[in-house]
C-alpha positions, 0 to 999 in steps of 0.5 A: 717738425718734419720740414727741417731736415737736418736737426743740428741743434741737439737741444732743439732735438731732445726738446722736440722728443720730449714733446712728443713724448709728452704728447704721447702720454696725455693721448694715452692717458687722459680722460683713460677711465671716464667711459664704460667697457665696450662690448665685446672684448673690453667688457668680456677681459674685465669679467674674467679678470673679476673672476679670477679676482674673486677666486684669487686665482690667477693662473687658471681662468673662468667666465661665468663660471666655466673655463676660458683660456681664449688669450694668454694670461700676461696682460690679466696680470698686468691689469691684476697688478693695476687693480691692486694699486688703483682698485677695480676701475675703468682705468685701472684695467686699461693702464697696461694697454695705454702703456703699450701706446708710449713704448710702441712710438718709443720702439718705433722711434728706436727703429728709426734711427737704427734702421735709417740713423735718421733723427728726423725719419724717427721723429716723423715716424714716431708723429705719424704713428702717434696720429694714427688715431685708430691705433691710439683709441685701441690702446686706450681699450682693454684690447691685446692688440697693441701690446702685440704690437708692442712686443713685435717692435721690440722682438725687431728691434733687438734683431736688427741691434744684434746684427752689429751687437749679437747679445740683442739676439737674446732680446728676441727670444724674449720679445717673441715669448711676451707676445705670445703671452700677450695674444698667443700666435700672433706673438709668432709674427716677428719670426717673418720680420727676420726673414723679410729683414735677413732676404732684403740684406742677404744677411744669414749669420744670425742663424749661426749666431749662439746669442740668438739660440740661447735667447730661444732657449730663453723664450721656451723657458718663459713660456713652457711653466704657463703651457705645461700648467694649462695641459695639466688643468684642462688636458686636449681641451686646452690644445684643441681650443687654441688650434681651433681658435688659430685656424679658425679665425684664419680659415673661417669668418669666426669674428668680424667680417670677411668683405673682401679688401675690407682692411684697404676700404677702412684704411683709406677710409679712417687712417687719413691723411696717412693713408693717402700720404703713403700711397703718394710717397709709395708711387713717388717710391717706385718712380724714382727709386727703380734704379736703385730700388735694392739699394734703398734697403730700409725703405724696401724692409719696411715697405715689405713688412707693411704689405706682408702685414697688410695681405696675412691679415686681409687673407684671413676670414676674421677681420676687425679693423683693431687686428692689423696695428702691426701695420702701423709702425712700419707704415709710419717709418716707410712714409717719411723714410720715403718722404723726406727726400722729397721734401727735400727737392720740393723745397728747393723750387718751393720753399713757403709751399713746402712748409705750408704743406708739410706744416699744415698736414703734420696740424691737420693729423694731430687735430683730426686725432685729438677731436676724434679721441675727446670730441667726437661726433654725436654718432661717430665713426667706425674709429668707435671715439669716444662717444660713438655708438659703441661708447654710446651704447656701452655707456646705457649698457653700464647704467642698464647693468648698474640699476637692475644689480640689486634685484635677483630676477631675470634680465631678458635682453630683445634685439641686441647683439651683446651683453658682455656689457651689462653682464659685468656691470650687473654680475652675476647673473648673465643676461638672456637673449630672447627672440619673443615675448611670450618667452618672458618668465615674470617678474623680470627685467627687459631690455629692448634695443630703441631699433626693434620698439621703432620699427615694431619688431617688439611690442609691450601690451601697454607699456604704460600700466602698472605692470611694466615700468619703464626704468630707463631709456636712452639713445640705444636701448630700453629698460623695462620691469615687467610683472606681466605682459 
C-alpha cells in the first residue's frame, strides 16, 4: 500500500480507503464491550454517569453522592445517548470514544491531502496512526483522550482549509469549544497548532479574517450556558477546582508519574516500529533537507507540532502514556511525508528489497496491533491489551463487586491501590481501604490483593474455619467473608 508512489488508478484508491476505513471500524469496534472497566478512569466516568442516571440529571454531576465536576459533560452526554439506545453495558459507554478512533484516521487522512495534496501521504498517514496501537486500545476506553485528540484535528483541519476558503475558520472556533467540552483546557491546544502553522508559512491574514472571529464568538456561545450553569451550581468551587486541576496537574506530580523522559522511554518502547521509523526518516529529514529545510513547509509543520506536543506534555509533573495521543497524528503525517521520498530513491537501486521492506514493515505493524488488542499475552504490557494486568484485574474486580452487591455489610479492601472498580459493579456502597486487620468491623467482606497473602504482609487466623469463607480467588486478588478474625 505504501510502495506505490503514485496512485492513479482512482478505484484502486477508493478500494484501498475503503479498506482502511473497514479495518478501522472492526480495531474499534470489535469485541468493544467483552472485558469490564478499568480502574481508575473507566470505572470512575461510568459511576458518575450511573449517577447522573439515576438522578435524571444531566448537567450537574456526583460521585458517591458529592460534586464532581473533574471533566466537562460532553462526552456523559454522548454515552448518555449511547445508554439510552443500548442500556447501561460496557459497550454502550465506550462507543463514543471508539467513535473518536474512525473520525481521528479520517481527519488525519483529510490533512494529508490538504497539507501534502498527497493521496498516498494520507493513506500511509492514516495506516501509521491506525497502528498505533496504544492510541486504539485508548479509544477502545472510556477515556477523553482520544475525543480531544479528535477535536484538535478537526480544529486544525478547519484552519488550514480556511487559509484558501476563510468560512473553514468558523469551524475553528467550534472545533476549540467541542474540546473543551470533551476535556476542559486541553481543548486549548489547537490555538498553538495556528501559530506554529501561521510562524512556518509567515501567514497572518487569519488574524483579520471576520470568518475566524465570528467562529470565536461562536465557541463562546457554546460554551458560556455550560460555565455559567456550573458558577451558579457550585459558585468559587467550581473555578477554584479547575484552576487547581490545570495547574496542578502541570506543576505537580497529581496523576501518574514524573520520571524524567518518561514520554521518550515508553515511545521507543511501545509505540514500534513507529518510533524507530521516525527517528530514521527525522535524521534522513535533517541530512538531506537542510538546504531546503524552510521550503519543506508541511513536513516542517508537522515536525514542529509533533515535538511541541512531545515536550508540553513531558514538561509536565503529571504524565500517563494516554496523555500525549495528540502526538500521534502529526507523528503519522511527518513519517511518511518524509518518507516517501526515500522510498522513492531507494527503489530505483533497489527495487525487491524496497517492497520487501516497506511491505514487511506496513505487515509486521498491523499484526503487532491486532495480536496486542485481541490476543495479548498472559501478563501484558504497559500497552494495558486486553487481558493484561489492568484488564486482568478489572476483570476479578467485576466479579469481586458483582458477587458481594446482594449482601449490605462492609467491604474492606487490603493492598490494593483502587477500587473504582468493584465500586461500580457493587454500587452503592463504597469500598474501604484499610491497612490492618484489627480495623476490620464484623461481618464483612475482605479483599486482599494475592501480593500482600504471598508475601505475608496480611494473615487471617485460619482462613479455613467456618468463620471466614473464601468467596473468590484469582490471579490478583482475593475475596473472603469474614465473621471473625
Amino acid at each position: 500500500m505504501m510502495t506505490d508512489m503514485n496512485i492513479a488508478n482512482e478505484t484502486h484508491y477508493r478500494f484501498i480507503f475503503t479498506l482502511l476505513l473497514l479495518t478501522a471500524l472492526f480495531l474499534s469496534f470489535f469485541q468493544l464491550g467483552s472485558s469490564a472497566f478499568i480502574d481508575y478512569d473507566e470505572a470512575t466516568y461510568a459511576q458518575v454517569l450511573h449517577e447522573s442516571l439515576q438522578r435524571k440529571d444531566l448537567l450537574s454531576f456526583t460521585k458517591d453522592g458529592e460534586p464532581w465536576f473533574d471533566k466537562p459533560p460532553l462526552l456523559f452526554w454522548m454515552m448518555a445517548a449511547s445508554v439510552g439506545i443500548f442500556g447501561e453495558t460496557e459497550l454502550a459507554l465506550r462507543l463514543p470514544s471508539a467513535f473518536f478512533i474512525v473520525l481521528a484516521i479520517i481527519l488525519t487522512w483529510l490533512m494529508g491531502l490538504r497539507l501534502f495534496r498527497d493521496p498516498t501521504v494520507a493513506l500511509g498517514a492514516a495506516f501509521i496512526l491506525l497502528t498505533t496501537t496504544i492510541f486504539i486500545f485508548s479509544g477502545r476506553q472510556v477515556r477523553m483522550d482520544i475525543p480531544v485528540t479528535t477535536a484538535i484535528l478537526f480544529t486544525f483541519y478547519a484552519f488550514i482549509r480556511g487559509v484558501h476558503q476563510p468560512a473553514w475558520y468558523i469551524g475553528v472556533g467550534m472545533g476549540i469549544a467541542v474540546g473543551v467540552l470533551l476535556k476542559s483546557v486541553i481543548g486549548l491546544l489547537a490555538i498553538p497548532l495556528f501559530f506554529i502553522h501561521s510562524l512556518i508559512y509567515q501567514r497572518w491574514d487569519w488574524l483579520l479574517s471576520r470568518y475566524f472571529w465570528f467562529g470565536i464568538l461562536l465557541m463562546t456561545a457554546i460554551l458560556l450556558p455550560w460555565l455559567i450553569q456550573q458558577h451558579i451550581l457550585y459558585g468559587e468551587s467550581f473555578w477554584n477546582h479547575l484552576i487547581s486541576n490545570i495547574v496542578g496537574r502541570y506543576a505537580n506530580p497529581v496523576i501518574g508519574t514524573q520520571i524524567p523522559f518518561y514520554y521518550t522511554k515508553h515511545l521507543i518502547k511501545f509505540v514500534e516500529p513507529w518510533t524507530a521509523v521516525f527517528v530514521i526518516v527525522l535524521i534522513a529529514f535533517l541530512l538531506t533537507g537542510w538546504r531546503n529545510f524552510f521550503r519543506r513547509k508541511a513536513q516542517l509543520t508537522t515536525l514542529s507540532i509533533a515535538l511541541f506536543m512531545l515536550f508540553l506534555f513531558g514538561s509536565s509533573a503529571s504524565k500517563l502514556f494516554f496523555y500525549i495521543a495528540p502526538l500521534f497524528p502529526f507523528m503519522a503525517l511527518f513519517i511518511v511525508s518524509t518518507g516517501i521520498p526515500l522510498i522513492r530513491k531507494a527503489k530505483l537501486r533497489w527495487p525487491y528489497m524496497t517492497v520487501i521492506t516497506v511491505s514487511a514493515l506496513v505487515i509486521t505493524a498491523f499484526t503487532a496491533t491486532v495480536i496486542q488488542i485481541f490476543f495479548p499475552t498472559e501478563h501484558g504490557t504497559m500497552l494495558l491489551p486486553m487481558g493484561s494486568s489492568l484488564t486482568r484485574s478489572a476483570e476479578e474486580e467485576k466479579i469481586i463487586g458483582e458477587l458481594i452487591k446482594s449482601e449490605a455489610i462492609p467491604v474492606y479492601i487490603f493492598s490494593w491501590p483502587s477500587h473504582e472498580t468493584i465500586n461500580y459493579y457493587r454500587n452503592p456502597q463504597k469500598p474501604i481501604i484499610v491497612t490492618e486487620k484489627t480495623m476490620l468491623k464484623k461481618p464483612c467482606f475482605l479483599v486482599v490483593s494475592q501480593y500482600a497473602l504471598e508475601n505475608k504482609f496480611f494473615q487471617l487466623n485460619d482462613p479455613s474455619s467456618r468463620n471466614t469463607q473464601t468467596l473468590f480467588e484469582g490471579l490478583f486478588l482475593t475475596l473472603y467473608r469474614v465473621e471473625t478474625i
